[in-house]
Short mmCIF file of the C-alpha atoms (twelve columns), coordinates in Angstrom:
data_MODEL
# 
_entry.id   MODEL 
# 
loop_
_atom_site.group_PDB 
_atom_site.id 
_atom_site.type_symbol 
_atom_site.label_atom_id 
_atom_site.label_alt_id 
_atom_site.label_comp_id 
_atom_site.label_asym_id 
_atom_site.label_seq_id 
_atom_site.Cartn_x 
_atom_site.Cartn_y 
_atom_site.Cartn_z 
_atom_site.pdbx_PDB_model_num 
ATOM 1   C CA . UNK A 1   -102.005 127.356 37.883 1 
ATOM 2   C CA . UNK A 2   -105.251 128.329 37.370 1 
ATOM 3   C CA . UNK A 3   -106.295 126.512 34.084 1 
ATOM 4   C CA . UNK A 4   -109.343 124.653 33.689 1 
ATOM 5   C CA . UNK A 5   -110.122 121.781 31.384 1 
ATOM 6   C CA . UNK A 6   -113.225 120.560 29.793 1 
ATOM 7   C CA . UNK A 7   -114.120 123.247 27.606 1 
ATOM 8   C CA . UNK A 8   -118.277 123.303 27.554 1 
ATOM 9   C CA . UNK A 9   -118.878 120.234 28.594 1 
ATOM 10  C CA . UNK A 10  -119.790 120.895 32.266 1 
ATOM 11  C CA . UNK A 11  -116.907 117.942 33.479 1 
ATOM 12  C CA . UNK A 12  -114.264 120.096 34.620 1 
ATOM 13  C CA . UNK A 13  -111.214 119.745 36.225 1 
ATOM 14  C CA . UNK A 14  -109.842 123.139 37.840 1 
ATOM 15  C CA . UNK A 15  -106.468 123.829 39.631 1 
ATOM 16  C CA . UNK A 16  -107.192 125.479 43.012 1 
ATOM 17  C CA . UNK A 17  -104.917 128.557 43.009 1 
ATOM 18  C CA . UNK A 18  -107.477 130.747 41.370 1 
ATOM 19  C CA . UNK A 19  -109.810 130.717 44.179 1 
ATOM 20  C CA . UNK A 20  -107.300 131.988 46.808 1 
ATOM 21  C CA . UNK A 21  -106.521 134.907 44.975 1 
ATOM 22  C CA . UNK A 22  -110.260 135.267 44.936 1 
ATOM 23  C CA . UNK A 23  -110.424 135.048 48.491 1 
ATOM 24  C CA . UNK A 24  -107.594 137.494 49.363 1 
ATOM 25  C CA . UNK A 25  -108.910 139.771 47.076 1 
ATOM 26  C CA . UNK A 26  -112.418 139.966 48.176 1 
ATOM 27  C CA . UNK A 27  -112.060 142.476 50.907 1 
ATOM 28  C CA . UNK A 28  -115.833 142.590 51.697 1 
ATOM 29  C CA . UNK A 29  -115.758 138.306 52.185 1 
ATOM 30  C CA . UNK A 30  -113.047 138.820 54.070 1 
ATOM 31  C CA . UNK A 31  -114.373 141.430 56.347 1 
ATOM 32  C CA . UNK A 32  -117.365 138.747 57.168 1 
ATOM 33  C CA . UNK A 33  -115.218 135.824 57.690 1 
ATOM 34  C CA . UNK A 34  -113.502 138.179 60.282 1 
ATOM 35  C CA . UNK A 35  -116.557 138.599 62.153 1 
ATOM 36  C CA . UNK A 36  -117.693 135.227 62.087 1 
ATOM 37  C CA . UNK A 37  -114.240 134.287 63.453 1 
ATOM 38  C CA . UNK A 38  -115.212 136.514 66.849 1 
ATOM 39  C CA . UNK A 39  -118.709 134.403 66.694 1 
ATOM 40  C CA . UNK A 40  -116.903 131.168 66.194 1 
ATOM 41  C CA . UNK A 41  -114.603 131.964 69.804 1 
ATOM 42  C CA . UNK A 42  -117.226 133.287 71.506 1 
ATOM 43  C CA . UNK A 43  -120.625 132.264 70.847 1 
ATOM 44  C CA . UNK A 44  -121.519 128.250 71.192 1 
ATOM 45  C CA . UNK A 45  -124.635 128.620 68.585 1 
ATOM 46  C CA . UNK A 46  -123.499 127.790 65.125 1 
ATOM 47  C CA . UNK A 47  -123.876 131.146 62.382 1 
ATOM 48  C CA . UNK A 48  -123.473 131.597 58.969 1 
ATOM 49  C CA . UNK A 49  -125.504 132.559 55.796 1 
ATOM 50  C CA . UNK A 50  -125.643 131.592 52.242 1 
ATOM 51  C CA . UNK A 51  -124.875 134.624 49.500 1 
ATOM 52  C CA . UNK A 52  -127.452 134.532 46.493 1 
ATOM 53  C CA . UNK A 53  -127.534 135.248 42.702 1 
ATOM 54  C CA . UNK A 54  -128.433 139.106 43.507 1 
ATOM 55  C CA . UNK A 55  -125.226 139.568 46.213 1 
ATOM 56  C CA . UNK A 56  -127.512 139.658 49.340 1 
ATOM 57  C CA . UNK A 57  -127.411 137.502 52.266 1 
ATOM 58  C CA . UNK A 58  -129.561 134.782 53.275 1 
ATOM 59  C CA . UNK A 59  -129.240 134.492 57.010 1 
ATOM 60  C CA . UNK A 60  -130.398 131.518 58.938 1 
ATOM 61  C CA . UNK A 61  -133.893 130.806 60.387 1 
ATOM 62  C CA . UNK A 62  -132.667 128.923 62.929 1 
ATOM 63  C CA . UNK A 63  -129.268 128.514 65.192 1 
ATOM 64  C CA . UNK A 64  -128.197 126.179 67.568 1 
ATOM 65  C CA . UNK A 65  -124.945 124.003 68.636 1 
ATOM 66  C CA . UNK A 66  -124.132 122.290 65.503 1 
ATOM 67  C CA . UNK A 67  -126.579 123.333 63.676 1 
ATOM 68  C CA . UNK A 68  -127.816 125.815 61.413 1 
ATOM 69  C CA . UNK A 69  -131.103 125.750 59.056 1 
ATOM 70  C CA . UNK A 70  -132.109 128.318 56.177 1 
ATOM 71  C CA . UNK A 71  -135.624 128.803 54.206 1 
ATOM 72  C CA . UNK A 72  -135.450 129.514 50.924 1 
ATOM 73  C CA . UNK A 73  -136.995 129.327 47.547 1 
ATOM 74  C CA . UNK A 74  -136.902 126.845 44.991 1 
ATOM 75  C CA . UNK A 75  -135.400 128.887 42.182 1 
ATOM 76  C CA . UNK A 76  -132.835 130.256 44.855 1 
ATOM 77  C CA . UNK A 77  -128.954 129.960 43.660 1 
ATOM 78  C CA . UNK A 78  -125.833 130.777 45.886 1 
ATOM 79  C CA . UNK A 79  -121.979 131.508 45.529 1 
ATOM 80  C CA . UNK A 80  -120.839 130.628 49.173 1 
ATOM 81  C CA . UNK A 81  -122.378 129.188 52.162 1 
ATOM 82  C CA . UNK A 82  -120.301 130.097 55.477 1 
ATOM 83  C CA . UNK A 83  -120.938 128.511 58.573 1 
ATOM 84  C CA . UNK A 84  -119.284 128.480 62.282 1 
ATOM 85  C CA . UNK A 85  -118.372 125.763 64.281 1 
ATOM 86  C CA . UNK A 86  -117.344 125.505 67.983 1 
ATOM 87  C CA . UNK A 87  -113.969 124.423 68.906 1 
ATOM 88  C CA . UNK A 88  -113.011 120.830 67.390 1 
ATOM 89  C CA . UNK A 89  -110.513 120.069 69.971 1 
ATOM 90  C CA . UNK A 90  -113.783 117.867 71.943 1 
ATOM 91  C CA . UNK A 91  -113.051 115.569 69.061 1 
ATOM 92  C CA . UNK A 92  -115.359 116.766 66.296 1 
ATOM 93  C CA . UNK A 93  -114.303 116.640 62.469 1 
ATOM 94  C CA . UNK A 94  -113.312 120.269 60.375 1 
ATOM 95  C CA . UNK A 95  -116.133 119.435 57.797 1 
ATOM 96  C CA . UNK A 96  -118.347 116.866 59.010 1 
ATOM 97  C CA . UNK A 97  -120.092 114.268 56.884 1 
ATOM 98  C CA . UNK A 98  -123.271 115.951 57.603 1 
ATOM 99  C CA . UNK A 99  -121.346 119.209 55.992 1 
ATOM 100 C CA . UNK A 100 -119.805 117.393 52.674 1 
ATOM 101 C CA . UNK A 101 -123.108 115.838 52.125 1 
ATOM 102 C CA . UNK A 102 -124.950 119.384 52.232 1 
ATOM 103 C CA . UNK A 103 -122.281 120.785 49.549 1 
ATOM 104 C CA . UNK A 104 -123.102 117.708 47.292 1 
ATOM 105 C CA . UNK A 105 -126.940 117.934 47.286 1 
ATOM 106 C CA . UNK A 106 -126.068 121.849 46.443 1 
ATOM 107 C CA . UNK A 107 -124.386 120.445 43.543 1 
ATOM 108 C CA . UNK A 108 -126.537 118.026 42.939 1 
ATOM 109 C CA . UNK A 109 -129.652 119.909 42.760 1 
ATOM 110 C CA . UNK A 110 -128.343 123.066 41.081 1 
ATOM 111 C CA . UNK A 111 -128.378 125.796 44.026 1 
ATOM 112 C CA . UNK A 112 -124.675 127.000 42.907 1 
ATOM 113 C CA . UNK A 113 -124.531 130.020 40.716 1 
ATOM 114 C CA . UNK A 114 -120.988 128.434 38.858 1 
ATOM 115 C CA . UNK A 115 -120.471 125.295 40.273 1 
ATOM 116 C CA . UNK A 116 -116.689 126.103 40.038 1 
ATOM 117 C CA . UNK A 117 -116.423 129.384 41.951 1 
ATOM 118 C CA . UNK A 118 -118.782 127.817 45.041 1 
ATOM 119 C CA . UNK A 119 -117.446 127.848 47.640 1 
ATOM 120 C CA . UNK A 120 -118.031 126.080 51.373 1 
ATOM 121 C CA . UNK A 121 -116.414 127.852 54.293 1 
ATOM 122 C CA . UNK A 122 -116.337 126.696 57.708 1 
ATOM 123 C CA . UNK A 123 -115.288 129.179 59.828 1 
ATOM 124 C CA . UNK A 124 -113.876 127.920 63.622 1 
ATOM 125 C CA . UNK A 125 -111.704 129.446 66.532 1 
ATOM 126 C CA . UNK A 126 -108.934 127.075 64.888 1 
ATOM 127 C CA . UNK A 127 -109.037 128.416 61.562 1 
ATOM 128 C CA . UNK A 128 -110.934 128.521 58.803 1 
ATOM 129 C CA . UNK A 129 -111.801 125.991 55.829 1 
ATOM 130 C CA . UNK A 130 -112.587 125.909 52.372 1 
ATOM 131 C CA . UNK A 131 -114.364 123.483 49.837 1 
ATOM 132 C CA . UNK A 132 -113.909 123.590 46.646 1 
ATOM 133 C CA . UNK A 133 -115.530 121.015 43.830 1 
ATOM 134 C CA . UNK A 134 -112.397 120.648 41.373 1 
ATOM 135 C CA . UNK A 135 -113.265 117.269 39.797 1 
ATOM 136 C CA . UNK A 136 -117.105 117.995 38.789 1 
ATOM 137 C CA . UNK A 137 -116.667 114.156 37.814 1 
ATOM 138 C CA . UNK A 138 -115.300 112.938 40.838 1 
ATOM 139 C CA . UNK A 139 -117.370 114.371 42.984 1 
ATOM 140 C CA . UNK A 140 -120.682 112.961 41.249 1 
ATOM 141 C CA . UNK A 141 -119.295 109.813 41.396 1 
ATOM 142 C CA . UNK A 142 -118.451 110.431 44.725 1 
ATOM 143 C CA . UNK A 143 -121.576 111.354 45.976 1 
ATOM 144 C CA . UNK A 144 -123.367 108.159 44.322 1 
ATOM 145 C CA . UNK A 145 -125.257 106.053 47.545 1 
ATOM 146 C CA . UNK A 146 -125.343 106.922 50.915 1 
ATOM 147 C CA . UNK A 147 -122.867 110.184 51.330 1 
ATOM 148 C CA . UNK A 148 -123.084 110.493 54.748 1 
ATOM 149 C CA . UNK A 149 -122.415 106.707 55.892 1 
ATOM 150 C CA . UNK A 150 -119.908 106.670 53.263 1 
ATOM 151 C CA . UNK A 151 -117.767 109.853 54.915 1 
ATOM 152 C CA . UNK A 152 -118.223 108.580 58.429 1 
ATOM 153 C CA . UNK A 153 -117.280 105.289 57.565 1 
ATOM 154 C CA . UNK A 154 -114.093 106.570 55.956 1 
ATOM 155 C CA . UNK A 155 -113.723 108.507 59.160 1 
ATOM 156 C CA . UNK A 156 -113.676 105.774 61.598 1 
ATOM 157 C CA . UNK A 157 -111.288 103.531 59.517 1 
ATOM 158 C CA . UNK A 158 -108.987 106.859 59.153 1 
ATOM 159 C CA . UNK A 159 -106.284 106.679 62.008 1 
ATOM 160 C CA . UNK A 160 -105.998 110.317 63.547 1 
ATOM 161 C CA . UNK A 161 -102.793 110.140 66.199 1 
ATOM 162 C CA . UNK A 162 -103.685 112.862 67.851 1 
ATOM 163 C CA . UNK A 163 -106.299 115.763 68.504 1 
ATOM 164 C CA . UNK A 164 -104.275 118.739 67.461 1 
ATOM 165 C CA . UNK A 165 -105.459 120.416 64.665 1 
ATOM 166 C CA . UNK A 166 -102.653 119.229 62.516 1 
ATOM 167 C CA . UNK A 167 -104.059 115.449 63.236 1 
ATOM 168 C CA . UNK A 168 -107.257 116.709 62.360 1 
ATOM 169 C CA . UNK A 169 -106.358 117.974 58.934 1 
ATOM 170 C CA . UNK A 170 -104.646 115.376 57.657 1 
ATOM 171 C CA . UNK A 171 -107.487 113.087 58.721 1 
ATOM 172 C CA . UNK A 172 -109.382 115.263 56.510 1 
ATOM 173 C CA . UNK A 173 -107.161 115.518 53.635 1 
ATOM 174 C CA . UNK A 174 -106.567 111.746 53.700 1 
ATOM 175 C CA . UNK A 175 -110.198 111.212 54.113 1 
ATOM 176 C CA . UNK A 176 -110.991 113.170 50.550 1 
ATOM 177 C CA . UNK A 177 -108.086 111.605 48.819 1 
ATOM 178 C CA . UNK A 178 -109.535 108.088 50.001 1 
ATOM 179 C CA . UNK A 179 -112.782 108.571 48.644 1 
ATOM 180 C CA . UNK A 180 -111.516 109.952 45.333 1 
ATOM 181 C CA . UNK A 181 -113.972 113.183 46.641 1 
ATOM 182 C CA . UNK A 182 -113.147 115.810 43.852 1 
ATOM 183 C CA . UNK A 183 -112.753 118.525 46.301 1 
ATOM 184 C CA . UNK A 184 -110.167 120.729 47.632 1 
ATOM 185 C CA . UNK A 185 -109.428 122.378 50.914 1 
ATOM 186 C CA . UNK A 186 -107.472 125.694 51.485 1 
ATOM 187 C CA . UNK A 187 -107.311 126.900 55.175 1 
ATOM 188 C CA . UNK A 188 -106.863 130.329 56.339 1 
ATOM 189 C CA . UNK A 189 -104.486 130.394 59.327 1 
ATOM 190 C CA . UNK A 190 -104.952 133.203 61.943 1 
ATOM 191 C CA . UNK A 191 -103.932 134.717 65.282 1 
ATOM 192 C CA . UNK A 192 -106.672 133.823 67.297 1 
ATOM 193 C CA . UNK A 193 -105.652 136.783 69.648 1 
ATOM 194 C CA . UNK A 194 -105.969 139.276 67.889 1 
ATOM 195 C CA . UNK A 195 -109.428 141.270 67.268 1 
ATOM 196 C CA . UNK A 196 -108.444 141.797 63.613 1 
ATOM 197 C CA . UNK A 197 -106.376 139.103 62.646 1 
ATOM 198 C CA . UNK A 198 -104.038 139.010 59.040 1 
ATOM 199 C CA . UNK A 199 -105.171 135.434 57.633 1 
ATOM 200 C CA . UNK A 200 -102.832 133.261 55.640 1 
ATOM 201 C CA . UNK A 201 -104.544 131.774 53.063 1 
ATOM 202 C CA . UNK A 202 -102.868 127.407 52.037 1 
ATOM 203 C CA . UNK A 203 -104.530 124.965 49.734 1 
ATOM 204 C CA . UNK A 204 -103.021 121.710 51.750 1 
ATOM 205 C CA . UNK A 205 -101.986 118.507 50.300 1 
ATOM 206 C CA . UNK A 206 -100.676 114.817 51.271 1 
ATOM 207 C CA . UNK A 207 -96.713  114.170 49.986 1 
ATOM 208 C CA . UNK A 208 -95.910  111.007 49.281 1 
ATOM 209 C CA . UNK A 209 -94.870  109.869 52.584 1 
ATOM 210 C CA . UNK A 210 -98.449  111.010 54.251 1 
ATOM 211 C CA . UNK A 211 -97.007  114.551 55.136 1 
ATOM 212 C CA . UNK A 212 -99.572  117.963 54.716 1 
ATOM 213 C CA . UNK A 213 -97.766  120.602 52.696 1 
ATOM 214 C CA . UNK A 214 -99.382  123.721 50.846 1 
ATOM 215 C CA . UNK A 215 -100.329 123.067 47.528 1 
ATOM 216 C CA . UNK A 216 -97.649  124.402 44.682 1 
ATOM 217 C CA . UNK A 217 -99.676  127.631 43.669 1 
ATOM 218 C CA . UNK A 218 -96.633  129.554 41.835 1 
# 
């Protein structure tokens, strides 16, 4: 795991693996996605920032429920963007349309530092989640038209049995695999108890028969 294809070209095609090692081993990423997991229980105003070329964190100008805006310059390129979100159990998605859309005009208009390290992290009392572009093709094509009444359209014709957050993520997952996306989402599983909680770190799939399982990453 961990090979990428596509040599120079720009069109690659990367397993996912790599980025959770890079994850677990980024202690000081991990010490932030801790605190914004205390944020995400406790505070109803949506937080985040967006990490630059240079290492140093953009915060946001403005914060509010379900929203979160930044001001930044043209020439400005980032590695992650993190956001919270309040709990989805009142029926709301993991990543929104609104939120796949925003990761595709990053890509789009050249605001990632290496388009294949990015990555989008939403960070939520249930756990956390992580976008990664692994199909630079797929996702272009993907992103072609209307993004964000293409998602929610996908969305509303995507049964979800239940409001657990099992039902949720495979809504998700079969959501991306629908629309041929080009992404891939890891989760980080947690004790929501605890006031430093160990998190598990998955990149989740869809079996055959419809059934999440973590990805293969040995």
């Amino acid at each position: 795991c961990g090979e990428c294809v596509g040599g120079n070209t720009g069109k690659v095609a990367c397993k996912p693996c790599p980025e959770i090692e890079k994850i677990k081993n980024d202690a000081a990423l991990i010490k932030r996605i801790k605190a914004y997991i205390i944020k995400a229980i406790n505070d109803q105003l949506e937080d985040g920032y967006m990490k630059k070329s240079d290492g140093s964190l953009l915060e946001p100008t403005i914060r509010e429920v379900g929203k979160v805006n930044y001001s930044y310059n043209s020439t400005d390129k980032f590695s992650e963007r993190i956001h919270t979100h309040t709990d989805i159990s009142g029926g709301t998605y993991i990543f929104s349309a609104k939120d796949i859309s925003t990761l595709f005009s990053m890509f789009i208009n050249n605001r990632m530092v290496n388009v294949n390290e990015f990555k989008y992290i939403v960070v939520s009392s249930f756990g956390i989640g992580v976008l990664n572009i692994t199909d630079t093709d797929a996702f272009q094509k993907f992103g072609e038209g209307n993004i964000i009444d293409k998602i929610n359209k996908q969305y509303q014709i995507t049964e979800r049995v239940g409001n657990d957050i099992p039902d949720h993520l495979k809504q998700l997952l079969e959501v991306l695999n629908n629309l041929n996306s080009g992404l891939t989402f890891t989760v980080g599983e947690f004790d929501s108890e605890s006031s430093n909680p160990n998190i598990e770190w998955n990149t989740k799939q869809l079996d055959f028969t419809g059934s999440v399982n973590n990805k293969d990453c040995n």
